[in-house]
DRENMAR-991560 format. One line per field, with one value per residue (C-alpha): chain; residue in one letter; z, x, y. Coordinates in steps of 0.05 Angstrom, whole numbers. Example, Ala and Ser with C-alpha at 12.3 -4.5 7.8 and 13.67 -1.06 7.14 Angstrom:
! residues 2
kette	A / A
rest	a / s
w	156 / 143
u	246 / 273
v	-90 / -21
END
This chain:
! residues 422
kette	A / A / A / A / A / A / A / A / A / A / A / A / A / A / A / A / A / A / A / A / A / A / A / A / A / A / A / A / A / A / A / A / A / A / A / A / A / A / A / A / A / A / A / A / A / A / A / A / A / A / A / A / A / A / A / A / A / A / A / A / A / A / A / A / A / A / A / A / A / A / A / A / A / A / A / A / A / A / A / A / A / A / A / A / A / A / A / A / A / A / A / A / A / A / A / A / A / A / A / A / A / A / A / A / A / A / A / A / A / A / A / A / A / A / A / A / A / A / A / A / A / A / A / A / A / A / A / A / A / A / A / A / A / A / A / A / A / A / A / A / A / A / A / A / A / A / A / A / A / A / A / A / A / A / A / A / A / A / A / A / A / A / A / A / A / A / A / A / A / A / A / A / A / A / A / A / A / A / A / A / A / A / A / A / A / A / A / A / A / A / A / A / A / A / A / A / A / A / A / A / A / A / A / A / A / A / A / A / A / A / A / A / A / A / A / A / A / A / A / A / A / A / A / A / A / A / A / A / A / A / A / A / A / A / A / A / A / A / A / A / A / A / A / A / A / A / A / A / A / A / A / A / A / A / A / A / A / A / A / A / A / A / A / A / A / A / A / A / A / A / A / A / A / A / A / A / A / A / A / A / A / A / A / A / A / A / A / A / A / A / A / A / A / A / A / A / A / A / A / A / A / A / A / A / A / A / A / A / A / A / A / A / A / A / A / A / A / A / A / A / A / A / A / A / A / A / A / A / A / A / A / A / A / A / A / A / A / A / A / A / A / A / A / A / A / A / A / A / A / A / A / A / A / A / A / A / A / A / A / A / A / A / A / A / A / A / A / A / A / A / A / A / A / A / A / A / A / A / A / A / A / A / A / A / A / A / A / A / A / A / A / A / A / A / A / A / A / A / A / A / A / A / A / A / A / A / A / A / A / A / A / A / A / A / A / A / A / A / A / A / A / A
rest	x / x / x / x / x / x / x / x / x / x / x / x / x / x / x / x / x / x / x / x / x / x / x / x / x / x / x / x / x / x / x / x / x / x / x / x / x / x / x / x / x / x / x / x / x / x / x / x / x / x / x / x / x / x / x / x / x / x / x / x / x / x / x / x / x / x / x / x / x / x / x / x / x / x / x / x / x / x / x / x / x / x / x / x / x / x / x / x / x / x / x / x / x / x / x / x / x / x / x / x / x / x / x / x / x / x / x / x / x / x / x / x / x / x / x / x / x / x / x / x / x / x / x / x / x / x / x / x / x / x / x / x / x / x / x / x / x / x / x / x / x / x / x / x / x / x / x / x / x / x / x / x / x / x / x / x / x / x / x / x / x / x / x / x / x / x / x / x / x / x / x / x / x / x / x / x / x / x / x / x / x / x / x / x / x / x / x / x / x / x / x / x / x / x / x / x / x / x / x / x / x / x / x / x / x / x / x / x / x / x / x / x / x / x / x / x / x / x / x / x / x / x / x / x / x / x / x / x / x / x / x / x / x / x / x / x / x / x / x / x / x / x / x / x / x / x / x / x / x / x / x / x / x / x / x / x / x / x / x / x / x / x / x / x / x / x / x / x / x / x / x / x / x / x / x / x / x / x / x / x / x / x / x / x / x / x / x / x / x / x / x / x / x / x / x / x / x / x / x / x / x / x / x / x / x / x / x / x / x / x / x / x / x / x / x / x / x / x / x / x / x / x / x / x / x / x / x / x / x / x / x / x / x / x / x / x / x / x / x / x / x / x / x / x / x / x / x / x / x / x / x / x / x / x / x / x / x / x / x / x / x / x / x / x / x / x / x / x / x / x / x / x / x / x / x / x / x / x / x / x / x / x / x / x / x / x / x / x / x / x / x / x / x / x / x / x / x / x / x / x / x / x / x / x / x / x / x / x / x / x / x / x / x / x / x / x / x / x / x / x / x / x
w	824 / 841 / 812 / 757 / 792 / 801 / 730 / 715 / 649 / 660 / 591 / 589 / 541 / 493 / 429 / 368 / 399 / 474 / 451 / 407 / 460 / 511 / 466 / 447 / 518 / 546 / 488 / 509 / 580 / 614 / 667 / 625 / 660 / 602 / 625 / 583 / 622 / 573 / 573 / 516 / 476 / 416 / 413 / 361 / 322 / 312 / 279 / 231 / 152 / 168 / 202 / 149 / 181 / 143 / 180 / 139 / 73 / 40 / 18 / 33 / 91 / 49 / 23 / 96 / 123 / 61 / 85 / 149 / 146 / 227 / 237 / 202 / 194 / 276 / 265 / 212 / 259 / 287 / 220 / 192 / 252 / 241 / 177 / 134 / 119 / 202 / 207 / 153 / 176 / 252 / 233 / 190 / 243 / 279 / 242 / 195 / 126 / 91 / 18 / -14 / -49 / -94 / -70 / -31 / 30 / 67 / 100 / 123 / 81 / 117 / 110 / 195 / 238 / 283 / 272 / 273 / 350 / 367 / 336 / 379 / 442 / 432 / 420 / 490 / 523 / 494 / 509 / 589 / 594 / 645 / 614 / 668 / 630 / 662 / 694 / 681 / 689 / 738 / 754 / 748 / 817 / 817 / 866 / 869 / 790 / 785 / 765 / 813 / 790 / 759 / 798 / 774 / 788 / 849 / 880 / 857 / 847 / 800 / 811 / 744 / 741 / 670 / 637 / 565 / 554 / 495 / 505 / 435 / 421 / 429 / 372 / 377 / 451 / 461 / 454 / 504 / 474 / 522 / 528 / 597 / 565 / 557 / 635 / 652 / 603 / 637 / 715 / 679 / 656 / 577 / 537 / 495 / 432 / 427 / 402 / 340 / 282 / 235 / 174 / 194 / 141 / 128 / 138 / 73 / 96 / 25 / 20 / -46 / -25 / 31 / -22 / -56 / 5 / -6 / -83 / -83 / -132 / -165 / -202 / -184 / -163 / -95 / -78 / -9 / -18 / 34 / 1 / -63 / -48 / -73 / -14 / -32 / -79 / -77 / -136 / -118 / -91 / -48 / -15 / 1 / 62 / 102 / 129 / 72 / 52 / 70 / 32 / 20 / -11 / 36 / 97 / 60 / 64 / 133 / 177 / 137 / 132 / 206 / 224 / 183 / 212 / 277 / 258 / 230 / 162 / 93 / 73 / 5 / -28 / -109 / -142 / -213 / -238 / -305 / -278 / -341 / -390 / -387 / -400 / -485 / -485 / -432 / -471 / -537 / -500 / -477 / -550 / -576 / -523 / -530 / -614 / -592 / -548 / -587 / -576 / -511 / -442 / -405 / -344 / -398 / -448 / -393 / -372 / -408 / -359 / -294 / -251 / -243 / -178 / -192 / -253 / -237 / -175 / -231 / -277 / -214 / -195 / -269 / -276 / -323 / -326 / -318 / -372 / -427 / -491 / -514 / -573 / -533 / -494 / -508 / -513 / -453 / -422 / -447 / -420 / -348 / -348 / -365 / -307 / -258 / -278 / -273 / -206 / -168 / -99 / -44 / 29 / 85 / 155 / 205 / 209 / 237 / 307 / 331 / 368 / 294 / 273 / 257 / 278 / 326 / 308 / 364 / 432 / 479 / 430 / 395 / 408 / 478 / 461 / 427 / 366 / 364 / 434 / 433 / 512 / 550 / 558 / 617 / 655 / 658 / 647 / 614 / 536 / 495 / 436 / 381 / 372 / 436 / 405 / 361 / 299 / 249 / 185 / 126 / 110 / 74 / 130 / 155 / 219 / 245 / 217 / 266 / 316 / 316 / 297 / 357 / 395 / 376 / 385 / 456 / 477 / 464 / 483 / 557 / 549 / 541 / 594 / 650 / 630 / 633 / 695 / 732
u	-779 / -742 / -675 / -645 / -628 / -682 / -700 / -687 / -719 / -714 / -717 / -745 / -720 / -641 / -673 / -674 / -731 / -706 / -641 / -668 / -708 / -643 / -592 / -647 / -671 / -596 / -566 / -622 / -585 / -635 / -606 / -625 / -619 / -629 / -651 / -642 / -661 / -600 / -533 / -525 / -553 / -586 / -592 / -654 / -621 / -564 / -596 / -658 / -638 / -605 / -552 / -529 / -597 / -639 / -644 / -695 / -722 / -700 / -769 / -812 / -857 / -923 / -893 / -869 / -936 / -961 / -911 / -943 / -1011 / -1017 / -1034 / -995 / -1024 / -1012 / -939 / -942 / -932 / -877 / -841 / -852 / -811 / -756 / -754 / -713 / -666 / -662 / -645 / -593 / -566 / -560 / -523 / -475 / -463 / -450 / -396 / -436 / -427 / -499 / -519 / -585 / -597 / -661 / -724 / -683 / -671 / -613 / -560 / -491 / -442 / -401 / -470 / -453 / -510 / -465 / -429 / -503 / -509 / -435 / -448 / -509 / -481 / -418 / -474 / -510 / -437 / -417 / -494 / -480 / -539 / -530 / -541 / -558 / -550 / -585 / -635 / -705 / -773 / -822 / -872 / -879 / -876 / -935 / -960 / -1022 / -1023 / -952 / -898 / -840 / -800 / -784 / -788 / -740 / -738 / -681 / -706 / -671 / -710 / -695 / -722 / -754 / -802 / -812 / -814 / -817 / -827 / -799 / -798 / -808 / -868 / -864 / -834 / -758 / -766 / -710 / -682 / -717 / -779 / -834 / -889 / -854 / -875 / -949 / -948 / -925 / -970 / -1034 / -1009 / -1013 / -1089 / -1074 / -1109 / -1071 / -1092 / -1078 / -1015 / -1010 / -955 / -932 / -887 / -891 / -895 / -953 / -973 / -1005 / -1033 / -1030 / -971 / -945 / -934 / -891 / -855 / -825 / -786 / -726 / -746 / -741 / -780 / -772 / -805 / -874 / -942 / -975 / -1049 / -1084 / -1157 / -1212 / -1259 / -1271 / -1240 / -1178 / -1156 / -1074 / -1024 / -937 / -893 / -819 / -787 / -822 / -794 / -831 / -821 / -835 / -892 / -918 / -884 / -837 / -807 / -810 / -870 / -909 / -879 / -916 / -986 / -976 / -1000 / -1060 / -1070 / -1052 / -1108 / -1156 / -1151 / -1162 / -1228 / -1236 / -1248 / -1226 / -1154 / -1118 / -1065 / -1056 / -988 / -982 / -917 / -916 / -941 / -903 / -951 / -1029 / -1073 / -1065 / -1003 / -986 / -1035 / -992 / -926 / -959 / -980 / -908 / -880 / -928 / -913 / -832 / -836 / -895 / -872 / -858 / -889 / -927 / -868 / -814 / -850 / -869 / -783 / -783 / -833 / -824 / -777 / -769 / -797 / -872 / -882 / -916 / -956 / -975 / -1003 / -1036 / -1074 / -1093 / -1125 / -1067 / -1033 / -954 / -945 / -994 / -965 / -960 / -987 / -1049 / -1072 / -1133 / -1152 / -1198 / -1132 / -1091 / -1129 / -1142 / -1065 / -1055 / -1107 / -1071 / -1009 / -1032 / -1070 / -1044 / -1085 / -1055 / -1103 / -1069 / -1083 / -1046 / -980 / -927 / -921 / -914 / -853 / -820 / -855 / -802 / -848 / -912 / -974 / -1013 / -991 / -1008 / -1068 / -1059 / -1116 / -1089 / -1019 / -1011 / -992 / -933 / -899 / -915 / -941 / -989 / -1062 / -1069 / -1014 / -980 / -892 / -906 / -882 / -878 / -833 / -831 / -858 / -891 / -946 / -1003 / -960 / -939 / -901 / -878 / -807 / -760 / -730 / -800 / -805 / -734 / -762 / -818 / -770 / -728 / -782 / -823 / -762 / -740 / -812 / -814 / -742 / -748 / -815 / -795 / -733 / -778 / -826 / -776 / -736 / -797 / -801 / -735
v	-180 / -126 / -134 / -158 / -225 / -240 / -248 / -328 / -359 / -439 / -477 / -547 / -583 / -592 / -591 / -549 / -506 / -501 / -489 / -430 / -395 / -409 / -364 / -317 / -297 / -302 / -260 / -200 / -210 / -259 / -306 / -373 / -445 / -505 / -567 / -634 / -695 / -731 / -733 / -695 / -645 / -643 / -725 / -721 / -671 / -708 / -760 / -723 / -718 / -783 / -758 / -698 / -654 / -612 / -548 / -509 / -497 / -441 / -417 / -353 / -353 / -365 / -425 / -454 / -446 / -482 / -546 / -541 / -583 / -580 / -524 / -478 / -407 / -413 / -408 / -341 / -291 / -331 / -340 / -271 / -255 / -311 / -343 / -393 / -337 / -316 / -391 / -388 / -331 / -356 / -417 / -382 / -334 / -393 / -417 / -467 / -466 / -487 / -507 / -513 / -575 / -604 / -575 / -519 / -558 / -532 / -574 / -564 / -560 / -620 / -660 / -667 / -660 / -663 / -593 / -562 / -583 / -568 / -499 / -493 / -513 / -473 / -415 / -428 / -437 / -362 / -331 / -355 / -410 / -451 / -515 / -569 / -646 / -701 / -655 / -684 / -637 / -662 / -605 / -532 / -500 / -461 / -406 / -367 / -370 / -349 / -396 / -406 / -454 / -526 / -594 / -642 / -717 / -725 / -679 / -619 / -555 / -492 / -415 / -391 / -326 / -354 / -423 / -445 / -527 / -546 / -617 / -642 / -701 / -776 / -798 / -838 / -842 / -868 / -792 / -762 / -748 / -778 / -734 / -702 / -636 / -656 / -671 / -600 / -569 / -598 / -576 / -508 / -517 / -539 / -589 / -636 / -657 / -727 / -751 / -789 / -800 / -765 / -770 / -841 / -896 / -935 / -1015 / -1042 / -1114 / -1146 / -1200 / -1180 / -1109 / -1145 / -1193 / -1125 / -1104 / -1064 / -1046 / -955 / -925 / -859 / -808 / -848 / -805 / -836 / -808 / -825 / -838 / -839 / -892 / -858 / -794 / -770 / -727 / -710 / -731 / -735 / -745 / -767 / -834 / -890 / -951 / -1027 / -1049 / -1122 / -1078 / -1034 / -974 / -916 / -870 / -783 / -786 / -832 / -794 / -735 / -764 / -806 / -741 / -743 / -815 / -818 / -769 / -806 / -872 / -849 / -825 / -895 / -877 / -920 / -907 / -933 / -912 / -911 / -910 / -880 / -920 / -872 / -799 / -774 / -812 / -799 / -860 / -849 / -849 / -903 / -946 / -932 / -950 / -1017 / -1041 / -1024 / -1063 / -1127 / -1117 / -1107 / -1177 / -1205 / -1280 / -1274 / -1287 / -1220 / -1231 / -1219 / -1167 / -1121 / -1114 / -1056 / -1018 / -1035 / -1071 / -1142 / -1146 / -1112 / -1143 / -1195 / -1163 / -1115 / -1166 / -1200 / -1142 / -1126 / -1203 / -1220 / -1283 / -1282 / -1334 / -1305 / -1296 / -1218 / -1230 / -1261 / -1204 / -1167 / -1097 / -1100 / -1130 / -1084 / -1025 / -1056 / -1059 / -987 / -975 / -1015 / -973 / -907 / -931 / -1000 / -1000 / -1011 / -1016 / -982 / -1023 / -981 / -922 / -954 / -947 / -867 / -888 / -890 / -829 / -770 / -723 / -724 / -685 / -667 / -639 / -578 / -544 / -477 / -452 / -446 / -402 / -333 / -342 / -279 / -299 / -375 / -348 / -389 / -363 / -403 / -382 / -325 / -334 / -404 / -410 / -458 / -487 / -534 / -606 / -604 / -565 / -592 / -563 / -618 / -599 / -641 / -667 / -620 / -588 / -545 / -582 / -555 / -480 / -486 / -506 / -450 / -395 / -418 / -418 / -351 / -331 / -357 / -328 / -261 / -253 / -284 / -240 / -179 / -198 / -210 / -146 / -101 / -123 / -113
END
């Protein structure tokens, strides 16, 4: 290493996190080379916040790390260094406008997902990366404990004094993200947590749960329970799907669901249809409904409470006959069906496949990377960036933050590194 050309960072990996680490380590006036094994960059990015991406939450850095169940005091140094604002600031720089909707999720303003990764490649173009499309990782070339370069499939080989994979998880595949980074990791001497899903939704196995497909809920309560154990609770919207359910709030609980069914343990779910009422006063709306509809059947004198649709799966569960008059139903009735409200059970079987997850938890361990410079403690010049790590956030835009943090992290501490060293 001694001159400045010499000094070539190689970046596996066009996402949010490679890309970050690319324009930080090439703005500092390292020769960066970006390798996406697609066509195209940013292909996941393009499609998160369904399509409009949620870049970051515009919270302070306790409350990020709070969002971040996997693992999340990891990242502190990391975001104390390059926070929600650092992001905001980057992308307007950049030439996006942003807004900050309900529950301070940022977006752009042209709700485009699109103009966030054409504003990030124009960014690479203008820092001088060398971005190299189509160009698939195979193996680190490694000599004598120093890295040399990148292997790609084809044959094709690239020089690199430094590396940082950021190769995302395995969740949506079909962009890329196959666990390529995982593979490189281990060559280097890392253990890899196992990969499971995350902010995934959840298969419920009863058939009425299935019947209700397509019915969104909102302003509902949903609490994951390990047998008897109340372990978290969401408040916000839910959907029913032909499988189970989906929704914000179930995405929420999923990594911890996800992580509990892998150790084979119980998992329900309870949904609190009226969080806004405690059981008095739910209990007091009930017996003014039954006296408003007294003549009618429970099907038609509950329409005031619920939807159509979980009526009667609601009077099912509660041991209530559909056709009962109102007038009929006893107090030991009446209060089972407040209890039902407050609390219908639902059994979850399985997470949906992690192939649907939006994000994957697990990945190349923490314990394994320094925490400030994302740098590998196996091997000296290796970084690391983003999902590929076993650090899992929730939804609300706190993913993409650790994205870009680590990114940033990993960047400029390469960019330092290979600098000192000319």
């Amino acid at each position: 290493m001694s001159n400045t050309q010499q000094q070539k960072l190689v970046v596996i990996g066009g996402g949010p996190a490679g890309i970050m680490a690319a324009v930080t380590a090439a703005e500092q006036g390292v020769a960066v080379t970006l390798l996406e094994r697609n066509q195209r960059l940013g292909w996941k990015l393009s499609i998160t916040g369904k399509g409009r991406c949620n870049i970051t939450n515009d919270c302070p850095v306790d409350e990020l790390i709070a969002n971040i169940p996997g693992n999340g005091r990891f990242m502190y140094s990391a975001l104390s260094a390059f926070d929600s604002a650092d992001t905001m600031d980057f992308f307007r720089k950049s030439g996006v406008e942003l807004k900050v909707e309900r529950g301070r999720r940022v977006f752009p303003a042209s709700d485009q997902a699109a103009e966030v990764v054409a504003a990030l490649d124009k960014r690479l173009r203008r820092a001088g990366v060398d971005v190299r499309l189509g160009a698939r990782a195979k193996s680190l070339h490694i000599e004598d404990g120093v890295i040399r370069g990148v292997r790609c499939y084809g044959g094709g080989e690239f020089a690199a004094d430094a590396v940082v994979i950021a190769t995302g998880g395995v969740s949506y595949p079909r962009t890329g993200s196959s666990g390529d980074g995982y593979v490189l990791a281990e060559e280097a001497g890392h253990s890899i947590v196992t990969p499971r899903a995350a902010l995934v939704p959840l298969e419920v196995p009863e058939a009425w749960c299935h019947e209700l497909t397509g019915l969104s809920l909102r302003n509902v309560e949903l609490s994951l329970w390990q047998g008897k154990k109340c372990k978290a609770k969401e408040f916000g919207e839910m959907l029913f799907t032909h499988f189970g359910v989906s929704g914000p709030i179930v995405l929420s609980l999923s990594g911890m669901a996800s992580a509990m069914l892998a150790k084979g343990q119980e998992v329900s779910l309870k949904l609190d249809l009226k969080p806004a009422l405690n059981v008095d006063q739910l209990d007091a709306r009930v017996q003014k409904d039954m006296e408003k509809y007294t003549r009618k059947q429970m099907r038609h004198a509950m329409q005031d409470l619920l939807p159509d649709a979980l009526i009667v799966p609601v009077l099912q569960k509660a041991g209530i006959a559909a056709d009962k008059a109102a007038h009929q139903l006893t107090r030991a009735e009446r209060e089972t069906l407040v209890q039902t409200l407050k609390a219908l059970p639902m059994p979850v079987s399985a997470t949906r496949p992690i192939a649907e997850a939006i994000v994957t938890a697990g990945g190349v361990s923490v314990k394994e990377i320094v925490p400030g410079s994302m740098a590998s403690k196996k091997l000296p010049g290796l970084y690391f960036a983003g999902e590929v790590m076993d650090v899992d956030a929730y939804t609300g835009g706190y993913n993409l933050q650790v994205a870009f943090a680590s990114g940033f992290a990993a960047g400029q501490a390469a960019a330092q590194n290979l600098l000192e060293n000319i």
